[in-house]
N, C-alpha and C positions, 0 to 999 in steps of 0.2 A: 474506830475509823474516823478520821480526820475529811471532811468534805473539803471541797475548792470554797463552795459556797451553802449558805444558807439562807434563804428568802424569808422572811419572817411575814406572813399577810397573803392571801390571793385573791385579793381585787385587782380593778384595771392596773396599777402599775403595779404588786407583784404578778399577775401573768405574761403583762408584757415583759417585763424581768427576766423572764423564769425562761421564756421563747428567744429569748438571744441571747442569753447564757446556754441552753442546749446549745443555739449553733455553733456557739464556739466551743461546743464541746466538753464544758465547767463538768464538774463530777457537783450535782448541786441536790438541795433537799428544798422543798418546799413547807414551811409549817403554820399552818393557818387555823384557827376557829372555824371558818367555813369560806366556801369558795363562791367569791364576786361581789362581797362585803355588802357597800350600801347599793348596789347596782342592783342584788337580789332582792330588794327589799323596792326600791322605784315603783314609785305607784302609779304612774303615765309613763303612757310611750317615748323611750329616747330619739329627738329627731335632729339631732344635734351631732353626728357621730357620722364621721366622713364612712361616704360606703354603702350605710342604710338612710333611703328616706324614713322611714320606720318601723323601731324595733322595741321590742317589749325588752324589760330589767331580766327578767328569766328568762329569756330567749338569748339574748345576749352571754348571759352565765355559761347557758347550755354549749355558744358557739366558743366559750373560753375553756370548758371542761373538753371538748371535742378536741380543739386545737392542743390543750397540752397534753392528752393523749397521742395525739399525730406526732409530736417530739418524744416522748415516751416519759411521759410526764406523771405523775401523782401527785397529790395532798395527803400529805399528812397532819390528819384532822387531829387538832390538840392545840389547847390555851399555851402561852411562851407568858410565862412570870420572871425572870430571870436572865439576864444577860450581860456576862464578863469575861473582862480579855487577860490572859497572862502571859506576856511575850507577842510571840506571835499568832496566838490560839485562840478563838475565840469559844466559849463554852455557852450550851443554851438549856436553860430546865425550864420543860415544862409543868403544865399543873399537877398531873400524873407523877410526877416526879425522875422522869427520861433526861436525860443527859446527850446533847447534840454537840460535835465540835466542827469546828470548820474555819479553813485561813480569813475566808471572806465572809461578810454579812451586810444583806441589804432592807433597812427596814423599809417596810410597807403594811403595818399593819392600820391604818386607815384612821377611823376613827367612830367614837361611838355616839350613841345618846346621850343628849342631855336629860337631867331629871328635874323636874320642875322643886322636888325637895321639900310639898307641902303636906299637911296630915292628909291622909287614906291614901296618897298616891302608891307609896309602898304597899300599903293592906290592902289597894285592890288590885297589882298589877297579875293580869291575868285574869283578872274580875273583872274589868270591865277597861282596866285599865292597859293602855296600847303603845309601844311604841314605831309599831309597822302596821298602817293601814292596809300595805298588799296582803300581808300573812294575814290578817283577823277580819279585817272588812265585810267579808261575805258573814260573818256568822251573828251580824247585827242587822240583818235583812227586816225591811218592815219597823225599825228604831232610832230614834232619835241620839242623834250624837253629837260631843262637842270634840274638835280641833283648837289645841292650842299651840296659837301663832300663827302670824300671818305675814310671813315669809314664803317664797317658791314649796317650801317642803310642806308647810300646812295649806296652802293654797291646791297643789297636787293632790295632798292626802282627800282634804276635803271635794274635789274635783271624783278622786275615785271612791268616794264613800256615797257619793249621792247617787250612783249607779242601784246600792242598795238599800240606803237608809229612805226614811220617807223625810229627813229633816237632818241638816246639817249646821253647828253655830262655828263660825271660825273667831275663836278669843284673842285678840292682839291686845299686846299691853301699849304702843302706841297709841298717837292719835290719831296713824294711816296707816295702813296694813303697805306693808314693803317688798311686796312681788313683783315679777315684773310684769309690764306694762301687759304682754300677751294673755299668761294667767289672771291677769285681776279683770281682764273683758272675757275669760271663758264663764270665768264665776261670775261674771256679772249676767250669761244667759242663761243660765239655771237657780229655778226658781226655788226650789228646795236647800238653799244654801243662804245662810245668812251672815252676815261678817258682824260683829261687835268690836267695836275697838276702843281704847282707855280701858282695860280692863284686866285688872289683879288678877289671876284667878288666887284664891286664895284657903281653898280645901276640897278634897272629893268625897264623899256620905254613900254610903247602899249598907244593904245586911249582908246576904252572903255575897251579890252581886253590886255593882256601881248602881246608884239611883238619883244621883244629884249632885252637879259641880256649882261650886259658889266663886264669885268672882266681887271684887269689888268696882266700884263704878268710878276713877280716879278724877273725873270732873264735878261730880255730885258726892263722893264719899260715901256715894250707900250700898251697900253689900245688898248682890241676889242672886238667886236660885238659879237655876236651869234643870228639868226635871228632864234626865237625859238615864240612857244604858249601858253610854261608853265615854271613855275618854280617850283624844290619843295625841300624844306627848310630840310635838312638832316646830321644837323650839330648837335646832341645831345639834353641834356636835361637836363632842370634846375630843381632841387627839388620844391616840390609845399609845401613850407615852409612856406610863407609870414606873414600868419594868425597864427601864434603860438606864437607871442610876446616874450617876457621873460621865456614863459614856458620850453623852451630850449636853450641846447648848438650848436650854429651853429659852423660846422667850414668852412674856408674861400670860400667855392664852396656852402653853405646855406645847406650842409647836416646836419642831424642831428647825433648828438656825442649821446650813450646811451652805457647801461650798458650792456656787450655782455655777460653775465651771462643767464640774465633774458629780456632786450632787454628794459627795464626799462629808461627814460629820465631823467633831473636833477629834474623833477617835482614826487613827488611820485604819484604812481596810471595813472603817464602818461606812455605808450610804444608805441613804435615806432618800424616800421617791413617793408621792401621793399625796393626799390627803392630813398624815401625820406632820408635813411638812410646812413652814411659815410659807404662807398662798393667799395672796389676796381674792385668787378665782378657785374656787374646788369646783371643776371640770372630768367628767370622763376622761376626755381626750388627753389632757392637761398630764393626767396620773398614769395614761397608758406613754405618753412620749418622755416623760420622768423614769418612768422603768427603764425602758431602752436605753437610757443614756448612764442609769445608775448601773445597769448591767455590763456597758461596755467598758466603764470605769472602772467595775471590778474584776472583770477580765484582766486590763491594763494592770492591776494592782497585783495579783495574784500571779500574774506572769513574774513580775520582781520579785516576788517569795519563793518559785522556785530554783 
């Protein structure tokens, strides 16, 4: 079976994707890792999002799973490693090893974590070690933790971890933590949060569990300790690019370069919409109005194929 289209991603811009491709009818598949990407993961309330004064990351999810049901919508839950075009065809494998084809294809699979890349961070991840405050947070009730980075996503994370921990360090390797101006005065009224900044972190330590993040002190040079039970990884995010081979223009951070007209990649029939994409602002809003427009360009597109 040949689809119209195929959505690769179901965060904000592939759901928006996904709901004006229905309306027009597209014969389409959705194939995603998991539905609402970093939305589900948001560790404060989005108040930013025309509509809701405010809404929780999972609430929101729940109102994108609802609505692509209302279209007669699914996910189909499964990693896409693989993606090549022959002629007119575009073919998609996933990890499982499934075979998808389709005229059209629109990426959105968003983007991931970064990893800090020092010793134990691998050996404790899941030990102590975090990349989602929202999912783990509660299970460090009563525990001292550190946040590394001090960016809106660690200033968040840390913002919702003090809800359970009795102590929170936020590690920035600047000299000023670079959130913006609203979060660095929420953190500046909660007193169980501490910010460090000039600071390496430079290894994670525990036995079966996390016990100690080391960082070095980059105006003094001297490495120390933090005697802590979690770590959680709050240093950005890398496009989830890997799998697209030649089919596109990377530029040098692996985002993808595309035609801001039509949202169109160097590949015809391929577009691109989100977070995967070169953006100076990674926005909810931003990735839901990219869908729509990659979607209605691949209506346009697919209408000339047949």
């Amino acid at each position: 079976m040949v689809y119209d289209l195929i959505i690769i991603g179901a965060g904000p811009a592939g759901v928006s994707a996904a709901i004006y491709a229905a309306r027009q009818k597209l014969n389409l598949l959705i194939i995603s890792k998991d539905v609402g990407g970093q939305v589900a993961k948001k560790a404060v309330d989005i108040e930013n999002y025309p509509g809701f004064e405010k809404i929780s990351g999972p609430d929101l999810v729940a109102l994108y799973q609802k609505q692509l049901k209302a279209n007669g919508l699914e996910v189909t839950l499964a990693e896409v490693v693989f993606v090549e075009k022959s002629e007119r065809i575009f073919s998609i494998k996933t990890a499982s090893g499934k075979l998808y084809q389709a005229l059209s294809v629109i990426l959105t699979s968003g983007a991931e974590s970064k990893t800090l890349g020092i010793p134990g961070e691998e050996e404790f991840a899941g030990k102590g070690v975090s990349y989602c405050s929202l999912c783990d947070g509660p299970v460090f009730r009563n525990k001292i933790v550190a946040v590394v980075g001090g960016g809106n996503n660690g200033f968040e994370s840390a913002l919702f971890l003090s809800n359970y921990v009795t102590h929170v360090y936020i590690l920035e390797y600047s000299d000023a933590a670079n959130a913006d101006a609203e979060n660095q005065e929420l953190v500046e009224r909660h007193q169980n949060i501490e910010i460090i900044t000039s600071a390496k972190v430079s290894k994670i330590e525990g036995k079966v569990f996390v016990n100690a993040v080391y960082y070095e002190d980059r105006k003094s040079g001297q490495e120390k300790k933090l005697d802590v039970s979690g770590v959680f990884v709050e240093i950005g995010y890398s496009p989830a690019t890997s799998f697209l081979g030649d089919l596109v223009e990377l530029n040098e951070k692996k985002e993808v370069i595309f035609n801001s007209e039509t949202l169109e990649t160097k590949t015809p029939g391929l577009f691109s919409a989100g977070d995967c994409n070169v953006s100076r602002y990674k926005q909810i809003v931003m990735a839901s109005g990219e869908g729509a427009k990659a979607a209605l360009s691949a209506y346009n597109y697919i209408k000339r194929q047949k």
